[in-house]
N, C-alpha and C positions, 0 to 999 in steps of 0.2 A: 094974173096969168103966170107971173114968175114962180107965186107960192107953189101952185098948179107943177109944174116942171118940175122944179125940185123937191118935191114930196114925190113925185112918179121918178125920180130917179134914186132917191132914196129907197124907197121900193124895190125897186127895179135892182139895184147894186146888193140889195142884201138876200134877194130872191137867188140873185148868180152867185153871190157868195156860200149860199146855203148849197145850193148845187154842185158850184166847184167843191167844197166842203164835203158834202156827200160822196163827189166821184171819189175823191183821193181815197176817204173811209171806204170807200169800196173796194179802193185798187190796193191798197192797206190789208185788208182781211183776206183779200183774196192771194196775194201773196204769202200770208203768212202760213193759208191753208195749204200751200205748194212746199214749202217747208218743211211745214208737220208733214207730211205724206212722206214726202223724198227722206227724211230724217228715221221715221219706221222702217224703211225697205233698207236702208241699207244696213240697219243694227239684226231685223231679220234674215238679208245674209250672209251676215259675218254668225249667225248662229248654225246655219245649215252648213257654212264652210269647217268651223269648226267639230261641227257633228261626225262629218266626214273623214277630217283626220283624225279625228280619235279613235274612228272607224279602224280605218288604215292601219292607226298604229297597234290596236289592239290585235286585228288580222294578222298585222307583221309580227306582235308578240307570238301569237299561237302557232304562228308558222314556224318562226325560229325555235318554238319550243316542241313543236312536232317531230321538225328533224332532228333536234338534240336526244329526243327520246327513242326516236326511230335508229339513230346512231349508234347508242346506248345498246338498244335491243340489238340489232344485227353485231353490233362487236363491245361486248361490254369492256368496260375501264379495268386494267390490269393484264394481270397472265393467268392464261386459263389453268385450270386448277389440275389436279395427277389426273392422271389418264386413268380409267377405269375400262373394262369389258362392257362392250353392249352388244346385246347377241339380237341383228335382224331376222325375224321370222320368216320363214318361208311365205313368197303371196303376199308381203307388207304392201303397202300402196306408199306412195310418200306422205301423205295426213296421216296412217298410221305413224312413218314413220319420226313427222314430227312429234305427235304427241306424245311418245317415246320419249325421244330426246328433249320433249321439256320438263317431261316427269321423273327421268336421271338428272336432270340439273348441267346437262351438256348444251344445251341453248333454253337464254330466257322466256322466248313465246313461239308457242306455236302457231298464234296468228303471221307474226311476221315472218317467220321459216313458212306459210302456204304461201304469202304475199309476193317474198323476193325470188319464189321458184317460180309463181305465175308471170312474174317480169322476166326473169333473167335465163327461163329454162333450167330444167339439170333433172337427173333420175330418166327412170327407174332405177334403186340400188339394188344390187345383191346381197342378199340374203347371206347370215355369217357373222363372224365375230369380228368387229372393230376396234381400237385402242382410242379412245377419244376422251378429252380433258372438261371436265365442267367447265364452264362460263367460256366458251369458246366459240369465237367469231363464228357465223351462218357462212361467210363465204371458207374459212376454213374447213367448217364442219363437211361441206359438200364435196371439195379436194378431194380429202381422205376417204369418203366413200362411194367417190368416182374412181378410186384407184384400186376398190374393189378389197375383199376383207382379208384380214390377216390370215396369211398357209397354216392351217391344220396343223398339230405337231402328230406326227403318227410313231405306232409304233407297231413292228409286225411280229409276227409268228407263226408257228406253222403246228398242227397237229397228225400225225404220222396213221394212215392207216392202220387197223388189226390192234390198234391198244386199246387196252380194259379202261374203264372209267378212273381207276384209280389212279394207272399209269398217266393216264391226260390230265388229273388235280396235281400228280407230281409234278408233268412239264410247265402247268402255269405257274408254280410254285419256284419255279428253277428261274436264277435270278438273269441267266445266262443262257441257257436254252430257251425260256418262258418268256413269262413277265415279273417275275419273281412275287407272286401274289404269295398271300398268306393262305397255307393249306387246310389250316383249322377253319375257315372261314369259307373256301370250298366249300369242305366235306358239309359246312352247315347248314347251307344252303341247299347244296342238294338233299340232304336229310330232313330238310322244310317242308319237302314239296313245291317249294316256290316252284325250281326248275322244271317244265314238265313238256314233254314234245304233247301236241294233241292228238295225235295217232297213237298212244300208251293205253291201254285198258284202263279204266277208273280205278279196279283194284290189286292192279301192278303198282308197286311202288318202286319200283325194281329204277335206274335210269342207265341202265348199263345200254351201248350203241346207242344213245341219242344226242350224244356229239360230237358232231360231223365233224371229221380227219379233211383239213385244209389248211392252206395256208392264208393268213389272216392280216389284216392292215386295219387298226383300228387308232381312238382319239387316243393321245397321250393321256387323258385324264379319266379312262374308261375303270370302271374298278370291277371285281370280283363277279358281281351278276351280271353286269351291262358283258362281257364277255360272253357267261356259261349260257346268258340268254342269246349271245348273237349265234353260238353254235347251234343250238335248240334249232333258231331261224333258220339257220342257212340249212340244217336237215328238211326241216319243213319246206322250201324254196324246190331243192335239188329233188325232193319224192313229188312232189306239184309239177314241175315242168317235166319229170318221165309218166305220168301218168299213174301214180302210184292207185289210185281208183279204180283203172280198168282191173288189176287182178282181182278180186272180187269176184266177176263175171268171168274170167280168163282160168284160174286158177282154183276160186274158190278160197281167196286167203284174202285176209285184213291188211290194210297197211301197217299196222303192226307186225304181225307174220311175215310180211317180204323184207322186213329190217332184221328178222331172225333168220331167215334163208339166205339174207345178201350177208348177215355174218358167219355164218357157217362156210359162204363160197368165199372170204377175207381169207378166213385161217387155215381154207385148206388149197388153196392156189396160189402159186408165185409168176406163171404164166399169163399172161393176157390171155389169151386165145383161148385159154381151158374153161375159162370163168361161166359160157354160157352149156358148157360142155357138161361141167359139175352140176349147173342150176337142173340142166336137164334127168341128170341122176336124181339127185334128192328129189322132183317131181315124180319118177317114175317110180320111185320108192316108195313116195307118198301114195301114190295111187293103188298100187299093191300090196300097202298095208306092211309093208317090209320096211323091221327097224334098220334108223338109216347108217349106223356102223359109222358114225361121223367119231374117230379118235379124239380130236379137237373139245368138242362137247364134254368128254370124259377131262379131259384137263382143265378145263373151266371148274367140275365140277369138286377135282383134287383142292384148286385155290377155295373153293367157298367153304371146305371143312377144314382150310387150314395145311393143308397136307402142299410137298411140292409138286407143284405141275403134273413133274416124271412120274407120283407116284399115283396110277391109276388104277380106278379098282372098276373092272368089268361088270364084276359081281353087284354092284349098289343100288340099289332101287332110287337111285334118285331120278327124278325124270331131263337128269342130263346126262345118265348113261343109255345114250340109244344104239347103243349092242344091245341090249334087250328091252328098251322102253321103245315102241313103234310113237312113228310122229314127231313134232317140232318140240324144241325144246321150249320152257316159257320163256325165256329171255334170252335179245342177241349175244354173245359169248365175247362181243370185241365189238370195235365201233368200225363198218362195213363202210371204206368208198365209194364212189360214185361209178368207178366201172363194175364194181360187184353187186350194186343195188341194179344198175344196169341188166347186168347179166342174170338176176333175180326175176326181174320183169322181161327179157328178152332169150328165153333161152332156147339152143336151138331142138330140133328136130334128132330124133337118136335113140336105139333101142336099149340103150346102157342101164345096168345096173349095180357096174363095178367102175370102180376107177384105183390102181395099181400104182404107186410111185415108181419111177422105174429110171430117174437118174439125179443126181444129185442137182440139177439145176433146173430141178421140180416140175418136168417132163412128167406125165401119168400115161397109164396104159388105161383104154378104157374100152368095157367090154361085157355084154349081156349073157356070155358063156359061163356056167359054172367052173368047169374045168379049167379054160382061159385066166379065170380073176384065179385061182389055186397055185396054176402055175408062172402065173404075173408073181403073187406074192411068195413065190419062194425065188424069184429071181431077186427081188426085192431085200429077199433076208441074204440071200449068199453077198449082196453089194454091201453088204452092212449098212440099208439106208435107212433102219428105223422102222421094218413094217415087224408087227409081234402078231 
């Protein structure tokens, strides 16, 4: 019975040894597996942590390299460069007017000139000439043309009623009177045909009265045509706002024709008040077919053969002597003001056929009597005022 026992206890102790043996191998792997696991996670976030800063710092690169750029563009490194002219056009918008100033080289981008106006405000500029320097800060740029563009340099003159065309190429000519333009360059121009009013028959070449007698304010830097055209203008302007149109219907005359009437009543009036007094002779003359005895016309006619003024010949079949040629002459004789062009289109109501000089500070008598104008005009010769 003894062998019995301890054979069942030898048994027995090697069955619990295999057991205990087994737990621990158990508790053994199973620990080892809690290891491995915990051992992956934490090298996997130290990869995700890392991911992120690099993240970070790449973001933080492109950032800091954003503004350096954007810093760059809104004020570039250095001193802006000489100032040059930029002339804003009429109507620009501010995207015009970046695009401008990046295509002169006065700011580097036009993206970032719409960007920091969308942020910061500023504009609409006015239109005009500016003085502004290549590579030049955005917030400068916008200063100076918030302060509005540089004054105009002008320079004025004036052109005198009743002078001949030639007389008016002399005054721009005159360094001191004018503008002291160059006179060969005038006459060349008008000799081109360049200059031409549009109210001029097609084949009139003629430009005598179609530049307008005013006084003038133009660009300091205006030259030779940009003037003879602004005259041209301002005739065309000054027959548009009287209605130079209606005489047609009113009169039966072209707007060319009331530029010939309105100089005929220049050269032979000193008086304001006569002006629509005369118009109304020369109409009633016309109408009647009776040449209109305009002296004036005859001395136009002396200058174009060369001869002096004084020396007038009655007798000439030119048709700018109307002592005997009935009707207008083809061309104005002097360049007619605004109250003779006036007085052209406006004249008044009146039976006259005569008009008598009758005092030296050009006073007329005026009067549809035969005998009347006869003996107007010898009152006329006894004052020694000039009537033949």
């Amino acid at each position: 019975m003894t062998r019995y026992h301890d054979d069942y206890d030898e048994a027995h102790d090697e069955a619990y040894d295999d057991a205990a043996h087994d737990d621990v191998d158990a508790h053994e792997y199973e620990d080892e597996g809690d290891y491995d696991e915990l051992r992956r996670g934490s090298s996997r976030g130290r990869r995700v942590l890392t991911v992120v800063l690099v993240l970070v710092l790449v973001l933080a690169v492109a950032a800091a390299g954003t503004f350096v750029w954007l810093q760059r563009q809104l004020d570039p490194p250095g001193e802006p460069g000489e100032a040059q002219e930029i002339v804003v056009p009429e109507g620009s918008t501010s995207d015009d007017l970046g695009k401008l100033l990046a295509a002169e080289g006065v700011i580097s981008s036009n993206f970032v000139w719409g960007w920091y106006l969308r942020i910061n405000g500023g504009g609409p500029f006015q239109a005009g000439t500016y003085e502004l320097g290549a590579n030049s800060a955005v917030p400068n740029v916008i200063e100076l043309l918030e302060a509005g563009p540089a004054p105009i340099e002008e320079r004025s003159f004036t052109v005198p009623e009743g002078l001949l065309v030639t007389e008016i190429l002399d005054r721009l000519a005159d360094p001191e009177a004018g503008l002291g333009f160059d006179r060969a360059t005038l006459q060349q121009l008008l000799d081109s045909g360049q200059i031409r009013w549009q109210g001029q028959p097609a084949e009139q070449p003629s430009t005598e009265g179609i530049l307008f007698p005013e006084t003038y304010r133009i660009d300091a830097e205006a030259d030779e045509q940009a003037v003879l055209e602004l005259l041209v203008a301002q005739l065309d302007s000054v027959m548009t706002e009287l209605d130079v149109g209606s005489a047609q219907e009113r009169f039966n005359l072209s707007p060319y024709e009331v530029l010939v009437v309105a100089s005929l009543i220049e050269e032979e009036t000193k008086v304001d008040e006569e002006r629509p007094m005369v118009a109304r002779v020369i109409y009633n003359r016309l109408s009647e077919g009776i040449p209109l005895g305009i002296d004036a016309t005859s001395r136009y006619e002396a200058l174009l053969a060369n001869r002096d003024r004084s020396e007038l010949d009655f007798e000439s079949t030119s048709p700018y002597n109307t002592r005997r040629i009935a009707g207008l002459p083809p061309t104005p004789i002097a360049a007619p003001g605004r109250a003779s062009i006036e007085a052209a289109l406006n004249p008044v109501d009146g039976p006259w056929i005569y008009y008598v000089l009758e005092d030296a500070e050009g006073n007329h008598f005026f009067t549809e009597s035969d005998s009347e104008f006869l003996a107007a005009k010898e009152r006329c010769r006894q004052a020694d005022l000039g009537c033949g």
